[in-house]
C-alpha positions, -999 to +999 in steps of 0.1 A: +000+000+000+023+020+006+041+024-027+012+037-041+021+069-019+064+071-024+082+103-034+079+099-070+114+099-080+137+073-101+153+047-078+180+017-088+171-001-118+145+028-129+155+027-167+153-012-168+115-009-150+102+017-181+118+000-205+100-033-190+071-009-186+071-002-222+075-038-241+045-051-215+022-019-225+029-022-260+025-056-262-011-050-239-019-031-264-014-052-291-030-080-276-062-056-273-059-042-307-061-084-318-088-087-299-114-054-309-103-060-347-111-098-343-141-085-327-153-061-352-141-088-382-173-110-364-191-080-357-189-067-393-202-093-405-233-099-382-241-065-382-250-038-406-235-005-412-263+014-397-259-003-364-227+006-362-243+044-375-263+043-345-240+040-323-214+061-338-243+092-335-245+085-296-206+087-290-199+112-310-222+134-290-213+120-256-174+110-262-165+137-245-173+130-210-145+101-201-124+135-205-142+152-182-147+125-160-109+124-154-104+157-160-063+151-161-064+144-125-052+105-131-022+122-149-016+146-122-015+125-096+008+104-113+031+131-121+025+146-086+062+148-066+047+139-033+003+127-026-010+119+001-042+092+007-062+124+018-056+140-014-062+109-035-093+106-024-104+139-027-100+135-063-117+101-060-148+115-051-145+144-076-146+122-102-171+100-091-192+135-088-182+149-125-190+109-137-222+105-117-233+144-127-229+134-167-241+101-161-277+118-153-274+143-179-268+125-205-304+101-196-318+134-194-305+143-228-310+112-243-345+122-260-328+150-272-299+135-291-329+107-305-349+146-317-314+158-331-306+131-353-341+120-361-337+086-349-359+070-319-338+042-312-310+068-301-331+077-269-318+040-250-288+039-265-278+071-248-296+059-218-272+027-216-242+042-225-248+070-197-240+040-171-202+037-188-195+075-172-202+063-133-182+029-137-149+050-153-155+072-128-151+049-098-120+033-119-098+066-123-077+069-093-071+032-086-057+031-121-035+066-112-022+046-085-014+012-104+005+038-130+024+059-104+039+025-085+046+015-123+028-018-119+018-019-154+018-061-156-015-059-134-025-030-154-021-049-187-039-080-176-069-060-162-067-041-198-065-076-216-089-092-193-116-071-196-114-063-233-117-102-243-144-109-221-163-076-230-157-085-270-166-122-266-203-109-246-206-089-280-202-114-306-226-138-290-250-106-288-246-099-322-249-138-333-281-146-313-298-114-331-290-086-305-283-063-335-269-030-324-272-038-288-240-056-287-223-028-299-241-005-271-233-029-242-193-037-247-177-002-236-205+002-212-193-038-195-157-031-199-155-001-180-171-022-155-148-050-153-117-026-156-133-008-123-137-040-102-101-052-116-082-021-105-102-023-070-091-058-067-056-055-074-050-018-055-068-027-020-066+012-012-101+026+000-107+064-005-116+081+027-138+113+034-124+140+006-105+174+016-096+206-004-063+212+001-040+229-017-023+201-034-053+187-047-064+224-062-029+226-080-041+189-092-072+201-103-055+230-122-029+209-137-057+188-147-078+216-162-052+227-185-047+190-199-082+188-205-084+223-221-060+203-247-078+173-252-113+184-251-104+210-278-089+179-299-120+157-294-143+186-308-123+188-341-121+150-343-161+144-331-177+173-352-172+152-390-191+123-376-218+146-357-225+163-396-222+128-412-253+114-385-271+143-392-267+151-429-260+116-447-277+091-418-265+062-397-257+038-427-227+066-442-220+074-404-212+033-403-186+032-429-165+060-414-171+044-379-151+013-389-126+034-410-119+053-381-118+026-357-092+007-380-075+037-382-077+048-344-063+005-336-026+013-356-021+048-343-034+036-309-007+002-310+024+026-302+011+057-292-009+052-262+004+025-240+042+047-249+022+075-238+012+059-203+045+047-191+061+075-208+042+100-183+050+079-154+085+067-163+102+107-176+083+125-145+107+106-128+134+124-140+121+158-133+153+167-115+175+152-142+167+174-171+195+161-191+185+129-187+151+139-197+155+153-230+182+120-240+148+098-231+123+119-247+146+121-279+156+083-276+115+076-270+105+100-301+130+088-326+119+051-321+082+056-323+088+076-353+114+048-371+080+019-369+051+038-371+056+057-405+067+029-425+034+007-408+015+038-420+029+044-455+020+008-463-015+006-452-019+034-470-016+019-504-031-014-484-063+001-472-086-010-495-075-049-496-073-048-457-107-032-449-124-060-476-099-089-464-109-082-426-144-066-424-164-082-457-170-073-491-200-050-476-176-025-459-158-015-494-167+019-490-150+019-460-115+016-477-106+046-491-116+063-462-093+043-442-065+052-468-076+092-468-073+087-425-041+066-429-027+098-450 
């Protein structure tokens, strides 16, 4: 327990630890890229374009709340120099706030966003996905902790764990005839499972929250990260929002798995790198040297395998999207290319 609350600084052995860090993220990750395209390969082909439309309307509305959920405060108290359990769980509780708070809004919403797009069925798909924003929520800081005591083996078999049994629940939806509904209830049982596997593995139990002045430099650190992000979801979310409401859920469907192939290749490298990157150079804070050798060393190696992976599915695009998702989904592949670009 108590490493979860250690100065954060580098000790012995602290380069060996990230670099472990990073092979068992990105291999996490790859693992759980296999696993939601072998999903959507089975999906894909039990399930049409507009249910995947549907569903694409309803998150690109409500996307943004996971953001705001967190609202960088898993990355601040990560990065923090010294926490305390006091402050931990004052941020516990504001998040389970901010994720309870959208939770309801969105239900309340929900006939709205059915009136916006002129579709009825959009009215309980919002409803169910609201539930994914109060199980995040209770998964944030347990997760923050897991990161900052650079545990990422438990974090990668929760990630694992709870990506193959949310994507097996949703092919046996989608094959006994759930239609879109199996698409609806996989994020909404994952975050679940994710929440009750960080709880299990970090036994810490947030106490009665208190305002003090490290957890409102938290919150501000947190603010300006989300200023960033929140800004970069809009510009990504606002061509799917005109394609639901201008061309309907069938168009909205192709770009959906376009994206979502697209989203899988950047997301192999870049996010897990990102996650023990945050932990692993805050570390070195003091160091700043040896920070800018790693940042460089980390930059110049994600760059040497991720353009040459992204030059040839470029010219690929087409072939893969028919090869993996069905003859159906052709559309979808020079879209993927025109992302890939």
């Amino acid at each position: 327990m108590n490493s979860y609350f250690d100065d954060n600084q580098a000790k012995e052995g602290h380069g060996r630890r990230s670099l472990r860090g990073g092979v068992i993220s990105v291999t996490a990750r790859g693992v759980n890229i296999v696993a939601q395209v072998g999903s959507t390969i089975f999906l894909a082909r039990l399930l049409s374009p507009h249910d995947y439309g549907l569903v694409g309307m309803v998150s690109a509305v409500i996307g943004f709340a996971p953001m705001l959920i967190d609202l960088g405060t898993t990355d601040a108290a990560v990065q923090k120099s010294r926490i305390s359990k006091d402050e931990v769980s004052a941020l516990f509780w504001f998040n389970v706030g901010i994720g309870g708070g959208l939770s309801l809004l969105v239900a309340a919403c929900s006939p709205l966003i059915a009136w916006f797009y002129h579709e009825p069925a959009l009215q309980k798909i919002a409803l169910i996905s609201s539930l994914t924003f109060i199980f995040s929520a209770l998964s944030c800081q347990h997760y923050a902790l897991l990161r900052r005591a650079m545990m990422f083996r438990q974090i990668a078999m929760i990630d694992i764990g709870a990506n193959l049994f949310g994507s097996g629940l949703a092919i046996v939806m989608a094959y006994c005839g759930s239609g879109y509904w199996a698409l609806v209830v996989k994020p909404v049982l994952v975050a679940l499972l994710l929440a009750v596997g960080v709880w299990w593995e970090c036994r810490w139990l947030p106490g009665l929250p208190k305002l003090t002045s490290g957890v409102k430099e938290m919150l501000r650190f947190g603010a300006h990260l989300t200023g960033f992000t929140m800004t970069d979801y809009a510009a990504r979310s606002g061509d799917r929002i005109a394609l639901g409401y201008f061309y309907g859920a069938g168009q909205l469907g192709f770009y959906q798995n376009a994206l979502m192939l697209y989203e899988n290749v950047l997301g192999l490298l870049a996010v897990p790198l990102h996650t023990v990157a945050t932990t692993s150079l805050t570390k070195l804070r003091e160091d700043v040297d040896e920070l800018r050798r790693s940042w460089a060393t980390a930059l110049s190696s994600l760059s040497f395998f991720a353009m040459p992976a992204f030059g040839i599915l470029a010219v690929t695009a087409p072939d893969v999207v028919v090869l993996l998702l069905g003859q159906k989904w052709a559309v979808a592949g020079p879209l993927f290319t025109t992302l890939m670009v």
